[in-house]
N, C-alpha and C positions, 0 to 999 in steps of 0.2 A: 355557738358554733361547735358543732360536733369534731373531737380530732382522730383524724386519721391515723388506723393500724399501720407501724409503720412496716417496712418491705424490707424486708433480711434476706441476704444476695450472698453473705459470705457463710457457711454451715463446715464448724468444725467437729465431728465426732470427739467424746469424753472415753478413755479407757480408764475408768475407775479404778482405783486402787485399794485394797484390802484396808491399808494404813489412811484413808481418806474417811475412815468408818468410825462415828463415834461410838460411845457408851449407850446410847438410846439407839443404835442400832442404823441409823443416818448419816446421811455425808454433815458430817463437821461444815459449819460456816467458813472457816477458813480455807478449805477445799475447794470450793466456789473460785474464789481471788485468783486461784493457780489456776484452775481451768479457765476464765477469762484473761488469765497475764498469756496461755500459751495461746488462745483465739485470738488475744489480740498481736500476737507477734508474728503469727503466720499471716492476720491479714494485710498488716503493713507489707511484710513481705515479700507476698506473693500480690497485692498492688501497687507499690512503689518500686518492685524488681530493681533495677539495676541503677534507679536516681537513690536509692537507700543505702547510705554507709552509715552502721551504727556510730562510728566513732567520730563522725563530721557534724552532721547537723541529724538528730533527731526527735520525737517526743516525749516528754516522759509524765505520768502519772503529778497533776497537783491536787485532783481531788476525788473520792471514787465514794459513792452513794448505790450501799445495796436493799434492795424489799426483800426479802425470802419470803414465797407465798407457800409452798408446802417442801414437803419433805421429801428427800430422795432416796430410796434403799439398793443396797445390794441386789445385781442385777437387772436395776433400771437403765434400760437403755436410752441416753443423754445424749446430747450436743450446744454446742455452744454456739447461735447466730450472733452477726455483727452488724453493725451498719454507723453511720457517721450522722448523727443528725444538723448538724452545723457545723460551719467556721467561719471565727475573725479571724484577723490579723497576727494573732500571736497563740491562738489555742484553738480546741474545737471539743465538742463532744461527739463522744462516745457511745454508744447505748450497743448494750451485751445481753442477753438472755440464755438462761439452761433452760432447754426446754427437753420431755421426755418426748424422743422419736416416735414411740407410741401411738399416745394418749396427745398429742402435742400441747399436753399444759407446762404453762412456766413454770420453774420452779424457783426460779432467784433472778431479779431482773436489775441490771447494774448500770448506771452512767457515770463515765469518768470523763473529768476536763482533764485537756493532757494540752501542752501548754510547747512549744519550740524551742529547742538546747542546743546549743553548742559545747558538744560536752570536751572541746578543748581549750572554752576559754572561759566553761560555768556561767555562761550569757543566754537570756533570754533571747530567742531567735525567730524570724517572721518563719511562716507555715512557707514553703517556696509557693508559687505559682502553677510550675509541676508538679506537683504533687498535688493541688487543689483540683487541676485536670486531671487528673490520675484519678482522684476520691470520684469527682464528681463524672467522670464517665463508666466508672464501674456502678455507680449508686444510679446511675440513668436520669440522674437529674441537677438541676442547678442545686447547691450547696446555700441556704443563704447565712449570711453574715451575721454574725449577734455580736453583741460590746464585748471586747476586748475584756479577759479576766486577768 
């Protein structure tokens, strides 16, 4: 079965920074990370709006898996797309891409499982309900379910 290119709905523009610039003349690996931690904070964000209080229940990062397929230089114009490709009960993935606005090739393609906190009592916490609606009507589609990580 052939799989489906997935559909990226959330597009955050990258302001490159000087200091994100390594030695070989490329954005540093690490540079990646920060541009997808700030993609993914404005997507929560701005789809979970007003059910999101960081300091109550949110998610946080328990595994983040990057490919770098090519290199990015000074003066490429980037953006980071987002989208959810599942949820269970207690996590979901992630899947993130830099891709050059351009050329629209990826250049570093990221999935992180990000897992539900209660960051006042350091307890693993279910994904609410709302918010699963929240995901799944901006993503235009049923979300499905994978095991529990």
């Amino acid at each position: 079965m052939e799989e489906k290119e997935p559909v990226f709905r959330h597009h955050v523009p990258v302001q490159m920074r000087f200091a994100d610039i390594d030695i070989l003349g490329h954005v540093n690996n690490g540079a990646y990370l920060q541009y997808m931690d700030l993609a993914k904070v404005r997507y929560f964000s701005e789809i979970l709006a007003d059910t999101l209080d960081w300091h109550k229940e949110t998610l946080v990062v328990a595994n983040i898996n990057c490919t770098f397929m090519a290199p990015t230089f000074w003066g490429d114009e980037i953006e980071v797309v987002t989208t959810i490709e599942s949820i269970s009960v207690h996590s979901l993935i992630l899947l993130q891409r830099v891709v050059d606005t351009r050329t629209k090739a990826t250049k570093c393609e990221c999935r992180s499982v990000m897992v539900g906190f209660d960051p006042r009592n350091s307890t693993a916490l279910e994904i609410p309900g709302t918010w699963r609606s929240l995901f799944s009507t901006f993503e235009q589609r049923d979300l499905q379910t994978h095991t529990p990580h």
